[in-house]
C-alpha positions in Angstrom: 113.9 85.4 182.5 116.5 86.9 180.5 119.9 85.4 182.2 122.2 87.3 180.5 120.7 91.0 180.9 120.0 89.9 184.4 123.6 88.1 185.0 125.5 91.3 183.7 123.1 93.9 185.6 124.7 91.9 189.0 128.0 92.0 187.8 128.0 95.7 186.8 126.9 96.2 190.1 129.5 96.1 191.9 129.7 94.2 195.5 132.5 93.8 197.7 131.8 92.4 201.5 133.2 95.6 203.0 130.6 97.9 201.8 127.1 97.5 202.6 125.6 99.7 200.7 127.1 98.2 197.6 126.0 95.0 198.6 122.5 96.2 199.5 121.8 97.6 195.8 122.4 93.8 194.6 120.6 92.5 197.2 117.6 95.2 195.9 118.0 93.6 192.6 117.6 90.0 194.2 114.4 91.3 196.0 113.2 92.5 193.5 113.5 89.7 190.6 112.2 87.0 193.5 109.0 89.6 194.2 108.3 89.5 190.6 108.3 85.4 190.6 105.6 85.3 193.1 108.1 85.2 196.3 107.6 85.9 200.0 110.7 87.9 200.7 112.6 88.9 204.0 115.0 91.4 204.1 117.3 90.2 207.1 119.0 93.5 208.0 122.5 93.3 209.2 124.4 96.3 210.7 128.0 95.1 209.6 127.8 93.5 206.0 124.8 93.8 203.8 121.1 92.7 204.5 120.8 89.1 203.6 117.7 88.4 201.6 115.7 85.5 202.0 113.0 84.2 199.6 110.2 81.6 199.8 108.5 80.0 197.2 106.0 78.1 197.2 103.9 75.5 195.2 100.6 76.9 193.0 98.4 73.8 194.0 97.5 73.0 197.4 98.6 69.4 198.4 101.3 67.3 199.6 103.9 69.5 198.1 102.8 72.3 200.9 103.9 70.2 204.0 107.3 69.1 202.2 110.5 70.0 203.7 111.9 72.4 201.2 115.0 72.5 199.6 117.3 75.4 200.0 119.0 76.8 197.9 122.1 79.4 198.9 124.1 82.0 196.9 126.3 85.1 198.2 125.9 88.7 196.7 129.5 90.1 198.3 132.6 90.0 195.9 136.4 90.1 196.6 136.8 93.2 194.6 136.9 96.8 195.5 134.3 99.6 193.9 135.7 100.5 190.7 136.9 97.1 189.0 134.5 97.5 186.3 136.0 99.8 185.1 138.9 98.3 184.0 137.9 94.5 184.3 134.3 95.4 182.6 131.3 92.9 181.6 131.5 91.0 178.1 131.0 87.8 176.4 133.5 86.5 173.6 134.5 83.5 172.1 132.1 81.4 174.5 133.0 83.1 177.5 131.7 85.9 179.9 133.8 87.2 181.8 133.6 90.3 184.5 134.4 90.9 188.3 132.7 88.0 190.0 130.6 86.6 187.1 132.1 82.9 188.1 131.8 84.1 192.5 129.4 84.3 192.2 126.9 86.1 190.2 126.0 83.5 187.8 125.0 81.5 190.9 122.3 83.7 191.8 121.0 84.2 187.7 121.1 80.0 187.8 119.1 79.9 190.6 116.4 82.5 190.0 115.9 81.1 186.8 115.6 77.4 187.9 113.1 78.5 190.4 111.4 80.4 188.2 110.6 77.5 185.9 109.9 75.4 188.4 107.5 77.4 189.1 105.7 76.9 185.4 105.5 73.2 185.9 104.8 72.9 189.4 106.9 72.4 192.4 107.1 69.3 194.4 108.3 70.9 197.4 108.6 74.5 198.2 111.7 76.3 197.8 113.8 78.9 199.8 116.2 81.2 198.7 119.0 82.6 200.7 121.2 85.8 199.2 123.9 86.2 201.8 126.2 89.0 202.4 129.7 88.4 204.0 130.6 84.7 202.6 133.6 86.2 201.2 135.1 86.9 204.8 133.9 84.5 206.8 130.1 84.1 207.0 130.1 85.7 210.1 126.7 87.4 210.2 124.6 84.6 207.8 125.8 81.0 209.5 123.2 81.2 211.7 120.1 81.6 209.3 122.4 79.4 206.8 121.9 76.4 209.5 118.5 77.0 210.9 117.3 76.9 207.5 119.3 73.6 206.3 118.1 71.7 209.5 114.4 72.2 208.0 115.4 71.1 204.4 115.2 67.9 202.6 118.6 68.8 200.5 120.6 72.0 200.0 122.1 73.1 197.1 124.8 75.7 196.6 126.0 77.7 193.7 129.2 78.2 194.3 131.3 77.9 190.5 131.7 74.1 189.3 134.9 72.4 188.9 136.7 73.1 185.7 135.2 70.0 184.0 131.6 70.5 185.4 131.7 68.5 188.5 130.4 68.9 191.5 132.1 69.7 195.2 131.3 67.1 197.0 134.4 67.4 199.2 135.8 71.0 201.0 138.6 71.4 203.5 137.9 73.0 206.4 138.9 76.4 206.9 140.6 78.2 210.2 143.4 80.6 211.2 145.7 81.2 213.9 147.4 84.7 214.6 150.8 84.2 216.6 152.7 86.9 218.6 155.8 86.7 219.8 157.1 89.7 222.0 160.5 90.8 223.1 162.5 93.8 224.2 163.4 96.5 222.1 167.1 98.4 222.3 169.0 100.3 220.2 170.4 98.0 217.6 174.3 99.5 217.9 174.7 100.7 221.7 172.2 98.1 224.0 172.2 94.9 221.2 172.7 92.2 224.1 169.8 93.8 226.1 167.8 93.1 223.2 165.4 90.2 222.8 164.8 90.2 219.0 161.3 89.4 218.7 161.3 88.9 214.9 164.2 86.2 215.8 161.9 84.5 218.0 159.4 84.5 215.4 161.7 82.4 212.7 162.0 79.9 215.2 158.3 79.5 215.5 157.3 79.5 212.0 159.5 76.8 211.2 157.5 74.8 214.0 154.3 76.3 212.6 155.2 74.8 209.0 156.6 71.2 209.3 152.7 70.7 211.1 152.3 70.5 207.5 151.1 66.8 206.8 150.2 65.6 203.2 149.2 62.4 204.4 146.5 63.5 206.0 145.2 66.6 203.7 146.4 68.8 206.4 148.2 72.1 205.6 149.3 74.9 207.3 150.3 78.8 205.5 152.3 81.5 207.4 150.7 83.9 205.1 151.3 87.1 206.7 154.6 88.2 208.8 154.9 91.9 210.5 157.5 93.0 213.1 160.1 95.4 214.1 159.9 99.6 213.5 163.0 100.6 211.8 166.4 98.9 210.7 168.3 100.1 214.1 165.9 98.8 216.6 165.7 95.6 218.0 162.2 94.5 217.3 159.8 94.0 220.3 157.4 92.4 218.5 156.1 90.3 215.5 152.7 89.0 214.5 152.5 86.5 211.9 148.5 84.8 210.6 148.3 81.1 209.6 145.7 79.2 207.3 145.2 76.5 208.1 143.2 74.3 206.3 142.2 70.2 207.6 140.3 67.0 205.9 140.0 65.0 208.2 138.0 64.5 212.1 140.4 65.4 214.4 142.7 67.2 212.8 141.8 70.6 213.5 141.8 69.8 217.7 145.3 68.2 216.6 147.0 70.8 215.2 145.2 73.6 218.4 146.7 71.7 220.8 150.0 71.7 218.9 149.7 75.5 218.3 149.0 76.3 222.2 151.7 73.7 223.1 154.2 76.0 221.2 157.1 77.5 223.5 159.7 80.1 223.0 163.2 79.5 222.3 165.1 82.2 223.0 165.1 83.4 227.2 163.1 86.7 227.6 160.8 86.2 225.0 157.1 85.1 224.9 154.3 84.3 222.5 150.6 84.4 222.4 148.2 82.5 220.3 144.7 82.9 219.1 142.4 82.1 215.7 139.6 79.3 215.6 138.3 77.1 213.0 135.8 79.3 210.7 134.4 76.4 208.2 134.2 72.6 209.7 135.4 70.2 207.3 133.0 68.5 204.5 133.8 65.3 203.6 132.7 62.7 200.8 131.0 60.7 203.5 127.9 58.3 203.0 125.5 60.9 203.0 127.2 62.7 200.7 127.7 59.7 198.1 124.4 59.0 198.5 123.2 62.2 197.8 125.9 62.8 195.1 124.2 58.9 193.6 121.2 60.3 193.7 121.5 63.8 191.8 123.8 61.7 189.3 120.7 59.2 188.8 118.5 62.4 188.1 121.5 64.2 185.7 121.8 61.6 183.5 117.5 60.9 183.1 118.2 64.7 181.4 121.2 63.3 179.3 123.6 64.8 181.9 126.7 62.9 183.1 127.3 64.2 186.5 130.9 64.3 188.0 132.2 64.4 191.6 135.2 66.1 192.6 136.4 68.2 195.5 138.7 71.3 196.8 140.8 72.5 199.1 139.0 75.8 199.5 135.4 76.6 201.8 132.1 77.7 201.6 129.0 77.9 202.8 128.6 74.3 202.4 130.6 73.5 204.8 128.3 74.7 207.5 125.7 72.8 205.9 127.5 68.7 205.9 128.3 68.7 209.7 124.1 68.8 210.4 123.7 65.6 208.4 121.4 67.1 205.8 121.9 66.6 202.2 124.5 69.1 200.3 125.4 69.7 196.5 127.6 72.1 196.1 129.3 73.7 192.6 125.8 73.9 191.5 126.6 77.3 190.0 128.3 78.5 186.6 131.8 76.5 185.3 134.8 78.5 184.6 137.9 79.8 186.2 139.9 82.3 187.3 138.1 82.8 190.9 139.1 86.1 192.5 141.1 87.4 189.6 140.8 89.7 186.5 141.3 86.8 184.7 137.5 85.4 185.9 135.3 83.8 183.7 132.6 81.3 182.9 131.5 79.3 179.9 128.6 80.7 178.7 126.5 77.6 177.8 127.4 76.9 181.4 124.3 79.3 182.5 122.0 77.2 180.5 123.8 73.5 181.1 122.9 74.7 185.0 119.8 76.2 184.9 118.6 72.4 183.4 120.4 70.7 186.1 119.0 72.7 189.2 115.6 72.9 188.1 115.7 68.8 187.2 117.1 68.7 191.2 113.8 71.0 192.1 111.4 69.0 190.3 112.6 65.8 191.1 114.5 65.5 194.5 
C-alpha cells in the first residue's frame, strides 16, 4: 500500500461531520481500499452524519485464529473543517512533516491502520480483525457509540488511532467530556422609562457564572468552561434572557454526579428571575486504572521486542476511547500518527511517524 498517495487522497477529500455527503466519498475510499485487502465490509447507513463503514478481516488458514476474539480497531473519517480548507491549507510534505486539513485527526489514523492490517494479512493473522470508520466523532459520537460498544464487548483489545502525544506516547488516560446549557430568564422593559420593572436577565447570569466557575477544582482534575454567553436584544432593553454553555470536563468516579447535583442545586439571586438547566455527560471518564496498566505493560513488552520504547501519557481531551474503558475491555489509544496542531491550519504530523506506526500496530495484530 502506498501510504502516502493513499494518506493525501483522504486529506484532499475533504470531510467535515456536518456534511454527509462529504463524509460519504471518504468513507467510499475506505470501502473500497478494505474490499481490495480481502474484507467483508458493511456500510452502516446513517441518516444524520455519514454512513459508518465497518470491515472484517479475517485469517487465511483455518484454525484457532478463527474462533479468537478479535481486536478492533477504530478511526473517524469526519473533520473539524468546513468544505473548501484545501484550498488554502492544501496537502504537502516538507522538511519531515506533512501537513493538511486533518492529516494528524485523523486521516493518518485510518492510512496506519489499513496498512497494518494489510500486512498482517501477508504473514498471517492470529486473530481476526475489525475495522470501524465512523462518522460524527468530531461532535459527539452520537450515531456510532452504539456499534463502537457492541463491537468492543466482543474484542480481546481495542486500539484507536487517534494522533500520539507529542513525544510518541500513548493515551492511556482521557477526561471525561459533558456540557451543561444554563438559562436564566427575566423581564424585559425599556432600559430609560420602566428600568425598575426590569429583571436584567444578563445580570442574573453574572451571578451564576461566577458560581458555575469556582466548581472549578485542580485537585481533583475537574474543570469547568463558560464557553459561550448570549443575552439581551439591543443596548435599550432590559434583557429577558441569557443562555450561557459549559464544558465541563472530570477525572475522577464521581465527579461528574458531583458537579450535576451542584448545577441543579443552583438558585437565582436576584427576585423575579429564574434559571433552567440542562446538558449530560457525552464521554465517561478513562482512567490509567489496572486494566489499563496492564494493557499499557503488555503493548510496551511487545514495542520494545521491535526495538520500540513505548511511552504512556494522557489528556485532557475525549474520544472514542472513552466509550471503550468503562466496559472493562482492553484500550490503546494514540495509536495513530504524532504531530501537532489538532484542529488548526497549523496541523501536522512527522512523516516517519506513518511508518514508526504502521510497525507498532501491526506488531499489536500479530502478537496481542
Amino acid at each position: 500500500m502506498e501510504t502516502r498517495l493513499l494518506l493525501k487522497r483522504l486529506v484532499e477529500t475533504e470531510s467535515p461531520s456536518h456534511v454527509k455527503a462529504a463524509v460519504d466519498r471518504v468513507g467510499t475510499i475506505v470501502a473500497e481500499e478494505a474490499r481490495k485487502m480481502g474484507a467483508q465490509v458493511e456500510i452502516l447507513p446513517n441518516h444524520e452524519t455519514g454512513d459508518h463503514v465497518l470491515a472484517h478481516f479475517v485469517p487465511g488458514r483455518a484454525g484457532e485464529a478463527d474462533t479468537a476474539r478479535p481486536i478492533l480497531l477504530l478511526c473517524h473519517m469526519d473533520t473539524v473543517f468546513p468544505l473548501g480548507t484545501i484550498d488554502k491549507f492544501s496537502y504537502g510534505e516538507a522538511d519531515g512533516k506533512i501537513v493538511g486539513p486533518g492529516t494528524l485527526d485523523m486521516k493518518a489514523g485510518i492510512v496506519i491502520a489499513l496498512a497494518a492490517i494489510e500486512e498482517a494479512m501477508r504473514s498471517g493473522l492470529r486473530r481476526p480483525v475489525t475495522l470501524l470508520c465512523t462518522s460524527d466523532e468530531e461532535i459527539g459520537s452520537l450515531t456510532s457509540r452504539e456499534y463502537i460498544e457492541r463491537l468492543a464487548k466482543g474484542a480481546a483489545l481495542v486500539l484507536v488511532l487517534e494522533g500520539g502525544l507529542v513525544d510518541g506516547a500513548l493515551k492511556t488516560w482521557r477526561k471525561g467530556v459533558g456540557e451543561f446549557w444554563v438559562r436564566t430568564k427575566g423581564r424585559a422593559a425599556h432600559s430609560g422609562g420602566d428600568h425598575e420593572k426590569g429583571r436584567n436577565a444578563i445580570e442574573e447570569m453574572a451571578h451564576q457564572v461566577i458560581a458555575i466557575q469556582k466548581l472549578t477544582d485542580y485537585s481533583k482534575q475537574t474543570t469547568l468552561n463558560v464557553g459561550v454567553i448570549q443575552g439581551g436584544t439591543v443596548s435599550n432593553v432590559v434583557p429577558e434572557e441569557a443562555v450561557i454553555q459549559v464544558d465541563v470536563r472530570v477525572m475522577q468516579p464521581g465527579e461528574w454526579e458531583r458537579l450535576e447535583a451542584e448545577m441543579h442545586n443552583l438558585k437565582p439571586v436576584l427576585d423575579g428571575t429564574s434559571i433552567a438547566i440542562s446538558g449530560g455527560l457525552n464521554r465517561p471518564p478513562m482512567p490509567f486504572d489496572d486494566t489499563m496498566k496492564n494493557t499499557f505493560e503488555k503493548a510496551r513488552s511487545i514495542a520494545a521486542r521491535i526495538s520500540m520504547d513505548l511511552k504512556a501519557g494522557g489528556t485532557g481531551g475525549a474520544s472514542d476511547a472513552n466509550f471503550v474503558a468503562p466496559l472493562g475491555i482492553p484500550v490503546l489509544d494514540g495509536l495513530g500518527a504524532v504531530g501537532e496542531g489538532y484542529h488548526s491550519e497549523r496541523e501536522y504530523i512527522f512523516a516517519k511517524s506513518l511508518d514508526e506506526r504502521v510497525e507498532l500496530v501491526l506488531a499489536l495484530l500479530r502478537e496481542w
